[in-house]
C-alpha positions as CSV (number, residue, x, y, z in Angstrom):
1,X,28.8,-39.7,53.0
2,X,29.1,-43.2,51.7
3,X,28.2,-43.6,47.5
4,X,25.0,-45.1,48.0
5,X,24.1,-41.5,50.0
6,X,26.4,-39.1,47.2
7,X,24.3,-40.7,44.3
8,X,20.9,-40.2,45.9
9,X,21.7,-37.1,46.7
10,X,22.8,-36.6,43.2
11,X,19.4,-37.7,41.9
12,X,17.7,-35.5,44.3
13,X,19.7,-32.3,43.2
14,X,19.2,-33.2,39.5
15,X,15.6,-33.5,39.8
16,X,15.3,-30.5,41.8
17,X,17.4,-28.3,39.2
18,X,15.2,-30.2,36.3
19,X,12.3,-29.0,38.3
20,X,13.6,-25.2,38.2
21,X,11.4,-22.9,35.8
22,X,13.5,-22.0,33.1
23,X,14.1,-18.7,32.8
24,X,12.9,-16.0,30.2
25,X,15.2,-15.9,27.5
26,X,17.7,-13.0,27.2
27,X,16.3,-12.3,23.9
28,X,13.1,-11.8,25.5
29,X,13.8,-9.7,28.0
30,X,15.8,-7.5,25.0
31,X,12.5,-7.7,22.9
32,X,10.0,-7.0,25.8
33,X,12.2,-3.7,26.9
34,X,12.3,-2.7,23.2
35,X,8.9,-2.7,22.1
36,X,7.6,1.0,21.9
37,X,4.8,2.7,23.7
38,X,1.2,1.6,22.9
39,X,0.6,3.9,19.8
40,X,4.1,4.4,18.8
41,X,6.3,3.1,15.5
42,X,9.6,1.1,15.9
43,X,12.3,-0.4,13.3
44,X,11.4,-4.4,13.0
45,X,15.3,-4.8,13.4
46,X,15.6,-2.5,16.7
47,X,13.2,-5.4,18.6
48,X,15.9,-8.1,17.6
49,X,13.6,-9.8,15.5
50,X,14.2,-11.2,11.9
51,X,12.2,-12.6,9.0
52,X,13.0,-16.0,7.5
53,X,11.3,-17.2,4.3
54,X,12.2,-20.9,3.5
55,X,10.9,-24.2,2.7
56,X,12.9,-26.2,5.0
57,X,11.2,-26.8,8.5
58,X,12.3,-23.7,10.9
59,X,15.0,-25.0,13.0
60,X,14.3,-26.0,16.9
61,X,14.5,-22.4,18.9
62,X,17.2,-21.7,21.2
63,X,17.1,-20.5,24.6
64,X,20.7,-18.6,24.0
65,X,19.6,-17.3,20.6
66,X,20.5,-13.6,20.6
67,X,17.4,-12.4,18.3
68,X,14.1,-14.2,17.2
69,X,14.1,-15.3,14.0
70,X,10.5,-15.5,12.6
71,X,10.1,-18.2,9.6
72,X,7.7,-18.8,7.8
73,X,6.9,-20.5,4.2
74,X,8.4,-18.9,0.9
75,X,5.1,-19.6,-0.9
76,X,2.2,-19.6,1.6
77,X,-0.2,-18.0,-0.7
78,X,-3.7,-18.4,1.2
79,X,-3.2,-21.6,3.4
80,X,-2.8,-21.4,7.3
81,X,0.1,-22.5,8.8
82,X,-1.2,-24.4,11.0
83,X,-3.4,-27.0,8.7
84,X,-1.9,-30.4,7.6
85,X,0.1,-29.3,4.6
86,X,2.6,-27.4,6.9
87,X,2.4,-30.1,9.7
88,X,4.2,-28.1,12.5
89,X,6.9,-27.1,10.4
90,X,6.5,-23.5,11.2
91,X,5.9,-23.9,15.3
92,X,4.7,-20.1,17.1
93,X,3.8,-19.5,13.5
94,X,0.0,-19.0,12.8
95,X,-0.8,-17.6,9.4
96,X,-3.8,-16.7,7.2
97,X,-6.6,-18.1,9.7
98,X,-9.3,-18.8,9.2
99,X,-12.4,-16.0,9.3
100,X,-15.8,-16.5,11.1
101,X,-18.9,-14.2,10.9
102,X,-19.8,-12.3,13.4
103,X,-23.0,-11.1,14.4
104,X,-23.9,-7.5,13.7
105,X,-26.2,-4.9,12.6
106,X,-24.8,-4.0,9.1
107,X,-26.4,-6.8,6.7
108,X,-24.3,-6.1,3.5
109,X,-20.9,-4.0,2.7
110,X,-21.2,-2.5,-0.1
111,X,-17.9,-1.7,-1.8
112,X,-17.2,0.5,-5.3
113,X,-13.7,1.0,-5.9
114,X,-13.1,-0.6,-9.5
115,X,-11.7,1.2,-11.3
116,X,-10.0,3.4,-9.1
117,X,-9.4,5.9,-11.3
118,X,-11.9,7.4,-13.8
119,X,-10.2,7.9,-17.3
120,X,-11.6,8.1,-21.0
121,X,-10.3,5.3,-22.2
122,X,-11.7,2.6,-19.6
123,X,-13.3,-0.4,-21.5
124,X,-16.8,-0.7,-20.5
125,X,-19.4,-3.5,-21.2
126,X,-22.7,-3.9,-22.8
127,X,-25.4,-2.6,-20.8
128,X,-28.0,-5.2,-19.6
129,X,-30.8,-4.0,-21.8
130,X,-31.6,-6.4,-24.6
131,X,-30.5,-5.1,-28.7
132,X,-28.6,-2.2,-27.0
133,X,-25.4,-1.5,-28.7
134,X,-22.1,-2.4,-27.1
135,X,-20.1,1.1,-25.8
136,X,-17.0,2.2,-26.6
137,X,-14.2,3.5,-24.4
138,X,-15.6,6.0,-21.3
139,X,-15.6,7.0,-18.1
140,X,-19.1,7.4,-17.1
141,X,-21.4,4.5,-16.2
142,X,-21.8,1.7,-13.5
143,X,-18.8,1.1,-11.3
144,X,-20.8,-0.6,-9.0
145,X,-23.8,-2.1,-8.6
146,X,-25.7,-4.9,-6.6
147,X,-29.2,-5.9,-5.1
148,X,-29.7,-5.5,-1.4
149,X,-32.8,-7.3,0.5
150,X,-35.2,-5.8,2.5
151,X,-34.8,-4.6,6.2
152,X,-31.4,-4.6,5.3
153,X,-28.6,-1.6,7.2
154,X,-25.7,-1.6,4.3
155,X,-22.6,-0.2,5.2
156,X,-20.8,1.8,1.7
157,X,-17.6,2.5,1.3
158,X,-16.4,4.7,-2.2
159,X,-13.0,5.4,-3.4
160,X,-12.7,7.0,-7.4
161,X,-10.0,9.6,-8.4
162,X,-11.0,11.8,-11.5
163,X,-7.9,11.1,-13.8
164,X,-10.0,12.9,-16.5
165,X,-9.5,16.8,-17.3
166,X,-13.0,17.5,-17.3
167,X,-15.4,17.7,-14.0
168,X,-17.9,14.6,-13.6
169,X,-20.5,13.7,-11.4
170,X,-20.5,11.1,-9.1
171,X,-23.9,9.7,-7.6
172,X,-24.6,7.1,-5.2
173,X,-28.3,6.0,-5.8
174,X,-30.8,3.7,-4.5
175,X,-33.8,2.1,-6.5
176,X,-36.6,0.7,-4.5
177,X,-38.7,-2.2,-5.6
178,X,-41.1,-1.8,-3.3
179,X,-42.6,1.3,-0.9
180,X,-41.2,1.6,2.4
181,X,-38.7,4.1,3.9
182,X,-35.1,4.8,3.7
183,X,-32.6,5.7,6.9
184,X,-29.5,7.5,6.7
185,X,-27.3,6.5,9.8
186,X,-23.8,7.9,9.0
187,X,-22.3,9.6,6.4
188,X,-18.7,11.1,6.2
189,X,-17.7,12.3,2.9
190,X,-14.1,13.7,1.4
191,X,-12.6,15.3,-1.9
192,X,-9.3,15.8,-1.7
193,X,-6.5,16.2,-4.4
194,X,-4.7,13.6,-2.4
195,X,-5.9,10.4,-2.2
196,X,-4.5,9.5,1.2
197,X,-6.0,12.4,2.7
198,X,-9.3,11.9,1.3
199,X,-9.3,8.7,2.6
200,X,-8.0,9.9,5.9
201,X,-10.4,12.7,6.5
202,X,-13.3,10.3,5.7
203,X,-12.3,7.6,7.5
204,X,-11.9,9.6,10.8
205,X,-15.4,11.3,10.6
206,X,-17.0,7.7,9.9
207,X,-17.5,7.1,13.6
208,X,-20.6,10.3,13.5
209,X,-24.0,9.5,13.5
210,X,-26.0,12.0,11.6
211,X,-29.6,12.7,12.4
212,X,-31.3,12.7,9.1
213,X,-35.6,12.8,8.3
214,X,-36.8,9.2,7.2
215,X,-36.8,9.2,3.3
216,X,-40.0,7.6,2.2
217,X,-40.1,5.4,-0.7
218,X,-42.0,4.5,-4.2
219,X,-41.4,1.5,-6.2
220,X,-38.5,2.3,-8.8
221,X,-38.2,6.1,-7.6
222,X,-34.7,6.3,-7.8
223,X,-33.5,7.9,-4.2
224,X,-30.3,10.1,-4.6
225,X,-28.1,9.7,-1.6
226,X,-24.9,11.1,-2.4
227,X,-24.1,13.7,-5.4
228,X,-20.8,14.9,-6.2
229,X,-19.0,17.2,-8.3
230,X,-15.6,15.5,-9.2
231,X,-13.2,18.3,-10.3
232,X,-9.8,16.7,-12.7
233,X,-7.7,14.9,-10.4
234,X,-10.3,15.0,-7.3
235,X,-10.4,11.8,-5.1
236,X,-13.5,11.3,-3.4
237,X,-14.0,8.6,-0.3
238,X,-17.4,8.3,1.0
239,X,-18.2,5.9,4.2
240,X,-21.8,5.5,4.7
241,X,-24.2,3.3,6.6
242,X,-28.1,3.2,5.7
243,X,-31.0,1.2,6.3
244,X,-34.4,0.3,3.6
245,X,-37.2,-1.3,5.0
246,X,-37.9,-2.0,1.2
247,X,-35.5,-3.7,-1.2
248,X,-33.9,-2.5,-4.1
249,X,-30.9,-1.6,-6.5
250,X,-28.2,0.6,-5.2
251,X,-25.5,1.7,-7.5
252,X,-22.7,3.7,-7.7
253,X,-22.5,6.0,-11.5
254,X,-20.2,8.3,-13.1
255,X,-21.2,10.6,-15.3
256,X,-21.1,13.8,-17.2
257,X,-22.4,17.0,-14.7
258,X,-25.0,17.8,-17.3
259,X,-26.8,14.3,-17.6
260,X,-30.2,13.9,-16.1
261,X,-29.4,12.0,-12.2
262,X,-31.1,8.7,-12.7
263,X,-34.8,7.6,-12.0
264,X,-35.9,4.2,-12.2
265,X,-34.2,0.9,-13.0
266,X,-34.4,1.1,-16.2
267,X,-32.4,3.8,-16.8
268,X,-29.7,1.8,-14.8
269,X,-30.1,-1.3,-16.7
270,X,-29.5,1.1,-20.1
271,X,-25.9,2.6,-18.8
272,X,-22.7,0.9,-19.6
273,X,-20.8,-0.8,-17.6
274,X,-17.0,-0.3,-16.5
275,X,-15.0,-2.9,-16.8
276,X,-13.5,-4.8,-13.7
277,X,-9.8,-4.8,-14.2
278,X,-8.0,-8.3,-13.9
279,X,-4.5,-8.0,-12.4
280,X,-3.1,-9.6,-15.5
281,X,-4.3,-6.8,-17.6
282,X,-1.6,-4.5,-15.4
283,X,0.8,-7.1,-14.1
284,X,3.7,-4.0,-13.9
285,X,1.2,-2.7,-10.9
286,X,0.7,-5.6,-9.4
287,X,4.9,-6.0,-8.9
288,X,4.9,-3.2,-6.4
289,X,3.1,-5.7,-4.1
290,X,3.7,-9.7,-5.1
291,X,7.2,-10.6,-5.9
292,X,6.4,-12.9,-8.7
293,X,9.5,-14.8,-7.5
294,X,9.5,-15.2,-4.0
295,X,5.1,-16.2,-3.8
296,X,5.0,-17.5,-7.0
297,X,1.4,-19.6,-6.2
298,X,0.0,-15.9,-4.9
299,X,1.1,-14.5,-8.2
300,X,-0.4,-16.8,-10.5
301,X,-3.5,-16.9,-8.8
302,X,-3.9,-13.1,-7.9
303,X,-3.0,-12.3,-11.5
304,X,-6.2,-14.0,-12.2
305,X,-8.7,-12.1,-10.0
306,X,-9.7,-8.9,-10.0
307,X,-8.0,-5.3,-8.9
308,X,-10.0,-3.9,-6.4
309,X,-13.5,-5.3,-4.9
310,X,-16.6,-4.3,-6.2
311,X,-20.3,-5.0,-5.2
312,X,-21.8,-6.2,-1.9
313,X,-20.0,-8.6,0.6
314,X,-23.0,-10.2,3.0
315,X,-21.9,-10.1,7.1
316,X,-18.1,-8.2,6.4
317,X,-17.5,-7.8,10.0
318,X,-15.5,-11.3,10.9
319,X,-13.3,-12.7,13.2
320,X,-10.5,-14.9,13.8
321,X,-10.2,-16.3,16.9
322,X,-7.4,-18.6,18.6
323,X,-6.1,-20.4,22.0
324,X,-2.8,-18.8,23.7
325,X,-1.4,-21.9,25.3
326,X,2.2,-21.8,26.7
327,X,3.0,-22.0,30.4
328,X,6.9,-21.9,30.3
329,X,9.9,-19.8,28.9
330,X,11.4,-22.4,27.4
331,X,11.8,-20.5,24.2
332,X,11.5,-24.4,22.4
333,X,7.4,-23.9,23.3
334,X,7.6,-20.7,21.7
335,X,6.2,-18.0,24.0
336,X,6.1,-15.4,21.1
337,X,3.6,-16.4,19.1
338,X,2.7,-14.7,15.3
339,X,-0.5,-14.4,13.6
340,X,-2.5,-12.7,10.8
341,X,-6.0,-13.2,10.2
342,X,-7.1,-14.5,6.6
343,X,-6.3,-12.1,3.6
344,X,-10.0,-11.1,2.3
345,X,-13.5,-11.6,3.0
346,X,-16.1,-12.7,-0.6
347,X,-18.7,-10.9,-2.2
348,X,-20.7,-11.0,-5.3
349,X,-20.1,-8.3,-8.6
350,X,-23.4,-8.2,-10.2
351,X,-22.1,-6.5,-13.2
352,X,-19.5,-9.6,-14.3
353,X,-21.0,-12.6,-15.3
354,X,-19.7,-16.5,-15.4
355,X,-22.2,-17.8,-16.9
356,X,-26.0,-17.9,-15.1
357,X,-23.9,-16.5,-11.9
358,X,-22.7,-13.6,-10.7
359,X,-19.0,-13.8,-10.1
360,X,-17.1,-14.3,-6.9
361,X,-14.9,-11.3,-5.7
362,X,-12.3,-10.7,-2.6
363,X,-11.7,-7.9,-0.6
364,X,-8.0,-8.5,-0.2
365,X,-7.5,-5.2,1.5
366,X,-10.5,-5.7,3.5
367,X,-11.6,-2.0,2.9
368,X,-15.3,-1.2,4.8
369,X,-15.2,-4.7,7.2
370,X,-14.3,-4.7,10.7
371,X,-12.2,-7.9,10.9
372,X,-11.4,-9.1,14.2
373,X,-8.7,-11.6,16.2
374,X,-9.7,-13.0,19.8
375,X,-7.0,-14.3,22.4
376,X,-8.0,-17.0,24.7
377,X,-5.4,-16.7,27.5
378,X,-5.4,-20.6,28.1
379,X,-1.8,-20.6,30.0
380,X,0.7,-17.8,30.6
381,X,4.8,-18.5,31.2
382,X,5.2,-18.5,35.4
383,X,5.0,-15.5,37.2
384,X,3.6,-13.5,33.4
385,X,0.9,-10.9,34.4
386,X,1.3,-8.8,31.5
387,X,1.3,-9.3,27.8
388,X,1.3,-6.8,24.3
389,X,0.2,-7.1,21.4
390,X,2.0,-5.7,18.4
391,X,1.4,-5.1,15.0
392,X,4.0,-6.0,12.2
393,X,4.1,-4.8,9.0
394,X,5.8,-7.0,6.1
395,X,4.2,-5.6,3.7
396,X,3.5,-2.3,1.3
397,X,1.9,1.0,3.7
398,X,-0.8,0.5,6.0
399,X,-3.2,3.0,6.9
400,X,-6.2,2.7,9.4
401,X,-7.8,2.1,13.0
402,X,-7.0,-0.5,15.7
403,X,-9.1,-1.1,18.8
404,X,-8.0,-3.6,21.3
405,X,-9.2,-4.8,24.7
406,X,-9.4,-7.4,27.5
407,X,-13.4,-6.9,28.3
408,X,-12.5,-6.0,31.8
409,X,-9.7,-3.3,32.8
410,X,-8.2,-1.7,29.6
411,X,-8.7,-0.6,26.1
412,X,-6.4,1.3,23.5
413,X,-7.3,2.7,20.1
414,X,-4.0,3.1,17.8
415,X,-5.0,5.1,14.3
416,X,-2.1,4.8,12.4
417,X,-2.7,7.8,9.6
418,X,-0.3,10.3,8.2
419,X,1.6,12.6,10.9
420,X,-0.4,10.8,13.8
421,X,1.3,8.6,15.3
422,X,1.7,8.0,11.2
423,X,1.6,5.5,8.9
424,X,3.1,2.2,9.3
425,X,5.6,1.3,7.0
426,X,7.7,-2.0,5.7
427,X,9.2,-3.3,8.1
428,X,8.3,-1.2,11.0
429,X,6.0,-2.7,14.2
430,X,3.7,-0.7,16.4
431,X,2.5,-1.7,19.7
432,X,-1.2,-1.5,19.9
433,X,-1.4,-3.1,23.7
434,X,0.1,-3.7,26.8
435,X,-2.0,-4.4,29.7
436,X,-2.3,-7.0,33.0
437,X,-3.3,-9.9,32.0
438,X,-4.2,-13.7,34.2
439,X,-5.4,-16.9,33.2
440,X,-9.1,-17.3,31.4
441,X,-8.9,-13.6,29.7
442,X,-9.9,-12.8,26.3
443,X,-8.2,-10.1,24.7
444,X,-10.1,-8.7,21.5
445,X,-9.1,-6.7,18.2
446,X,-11.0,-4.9,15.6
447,X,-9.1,-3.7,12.5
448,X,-10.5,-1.1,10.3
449,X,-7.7,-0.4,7.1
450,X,-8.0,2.5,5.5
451,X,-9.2,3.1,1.6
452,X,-6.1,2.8,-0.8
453,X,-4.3,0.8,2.2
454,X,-4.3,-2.8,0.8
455,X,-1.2,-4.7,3.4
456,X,-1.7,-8.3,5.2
457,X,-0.3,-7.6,9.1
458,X,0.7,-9.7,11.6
459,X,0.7,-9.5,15.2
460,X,2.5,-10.8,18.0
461,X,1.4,-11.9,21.0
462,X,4.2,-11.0,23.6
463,X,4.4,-12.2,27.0
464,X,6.6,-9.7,28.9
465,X,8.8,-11.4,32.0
466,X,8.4,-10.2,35.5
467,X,10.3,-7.7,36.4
């Protein structure tokens, strides 16, 4: 073989080798055999995967790498990773994205779980008839209140502990303002002396439709729809779905067992209101979940806003939805990809006003939507026919339902709620699917947290290598 033939040879080879799929990465292949059984709990460190805040671009990914290494910014607060501030300095990195409504029968969410806990001593505001005289300190009144449409089906969620030493009554009532009928759908109800399992027991029985008479309805006949006796330290959660052909007022009142239950809407107007507690007002609470330090842009601003959410949140059930593009292994195009879906959904509180307007709330924790992520399988790495999504927890507890599918061959349901398969801690992932999977498919997630479960996850989209 003379040069000429030796070098084209050469070239031949190289191009040939050059052309050779690279192979998955051994890091992969490590994280793909660790990941635990669809509705099972693992240790974030035992999948070989780490957690990088910084502010420096993350450096390029290597194939040789022996775990992954996940960064991310030090002080994202509510911007996406992906929009121009960032600039693809976080590549496989896709944070807080963006929410899009989603069409569904519930109209309106409505949401009373400020203040949590019911104690003497709450401030409460003036209520909104004119000359009456401003309250003192209390626990009974509004916690929540807000005007619903006609032909509207509201979904409710409740969450109150009775930090007093007395029993209360709590009542969920509706106030028409014209005649019509009312329509109970669902209704699951628990009051527990633990919070978490109140929340768990009414969470689970959510799903169960009850088969209730139509209520008919009077102009400003106040309809009672849920009455409870609240012993000291009692934590009631209430999910409930309902539909009024007529519009109206629906609240949610605490008060003493022996008051009169209320009638029209001008006994609501006359009650005091409670308070909505700004995170300021308890900053040593809100430590537990923000380091003031690390997020310092998500401190500030969260310290400004309210506690919990209160009031009515029009179309809760949203969605996130995004392209899964990678065709190789090359661990520089980042097959692993990371997500979470945007922190909270808005709503109106009636009972705080800015001026003329009602102000602007968040449900950070989500509680009572159905918020959603969809997976367009655009490109898969060579020879992948099966991926798995897992869930990652970064944050404080979570608590509540996941339901994912493809549409066409497989769905899994992963409850994550005390002893079963149990809750998911700091740090910890779950695996919430693992299926076949080809070019074109859609995989879809809903995400239900539970009440008194308020944690931002991620998920990872994990494209296992052929065996």
């Amino acid at each position: 073989m003379n040069k000429l033939q030796a070098c084209c040879f050469g070239l031949v080879l190289a191009g040939v080798l050059a052309a050779q799929p690279v192979p998955p990465s051994p890091r992969l292949e490590s994280l793909a055999k660790a990941l635990p059984p669809v509705g099972k709990n693992a240790k974030v460190e035992t999948l070989g995967i780490q957690l990088v805040p910084t502010n420096q671009p993350a450096p390029k990914a290597s194939q040789t790498s022996p775990s992954y290494k996940i960064y991310y910014p030090t002080d994202l607060d509510r911007r996406s990773t992906d929009d121009a501030a960032y600039a693809g300095k976080y590549p496989g990195v896709h944070l807080n994205l963006p929410l899009k409504t989603q069409p569904s029968y519930i109209n309106f969410l409505f949401l009373s779980d400020q203040p949590e806990r019911i104690l003497d001593d709450r401030k409460r505001t003036p209520a909104a008839v004119a000359g009456s005289p401003a309250p003192g300190p209390g626990a009974t009144g509004i916690y929540a209140r807000a005007p619903i449409p006609h032909g509207s089906t509201v979904r409710v969620l409740v969450d109150h502990t009775n930090g007093t030493k007395r029993n209360l009554r709590f009542d969920l009532v509706w106030i028409p303002r014209k005649p019509g009928f009312l329509t109970v759908r669902k209704r699951s109800l628990s009051v527990h002396q633990d919070s978490v399992a109140a929340g768990k027991q009414a969470f689970v029985e959510q799903g169960q439709t009850v088969v209730e008479p139509r209520v008919q309805l009077e102009p400003d006949h106040g309809v009672v729809l849920i009455s409870q006796l609240l012993k000291p330290e009692d934590t009631l959660v209430l999910h409930e779905e309902y539909f009024s052909s007529a519009p109206g007022d629906l609240a949610a009142v605490v008060s003493e067992v022996e008051t009169p239950q209320l009638a029209t809407k001008a006994e609501l107007d006359g009650l005091p209101v409670l308070h909505s507690i700004v995170w300021k007002e308890e900053e040593e609470r809100l430590g537990k979940f923000i380091d003031k330090n690390a997020d310092p842009t998500r401190w500030k601003r969260i310290s400004q806003s309210f506690q919990h959410a209160r009031g009515h949140f029009p179309s809760p059930d949203r969605l996130s939805e995004v392209d899964y593009q990678v065709s190789t292994w090359n661990e520089s195009d980042y097959p692993v990809q990371v997500y979470s879906k945007f922190e909270s959904i808005p709503g109106t509180d009636v009972t705080v006003k800015q001026g003329d307007a009602a102000a602007v709330t968040d449900n950070r924790g989500k509680y009572g939507a159905r918020v959603g992520m969809r997976w367009n399988l655009k490109a898969l790495p060579p020879g992948c026919k099966e991926v798995a999504i897992v869930a990652l927890n970064r944050g404080a507890v979570f608590g509540g339902r996941h339901w994912v599918s493809d549409g066409k061959r497989l769905a899994s349901e992963v409850f994550h709620s005390p002893n079963n398969p149990g809750l998911l801690p700091k740090l910890y992932v779950s695996t919430l699917w693992k299926g076949k999977v080809q070019v074109g498919d859609q995989i879809q997630m809903w995400t239900e947290p539970m009440a008194n479960t308020s944690v931002q996850l991620w998920y990872l989209l994990v494209p296992i290598p052929p065996q």
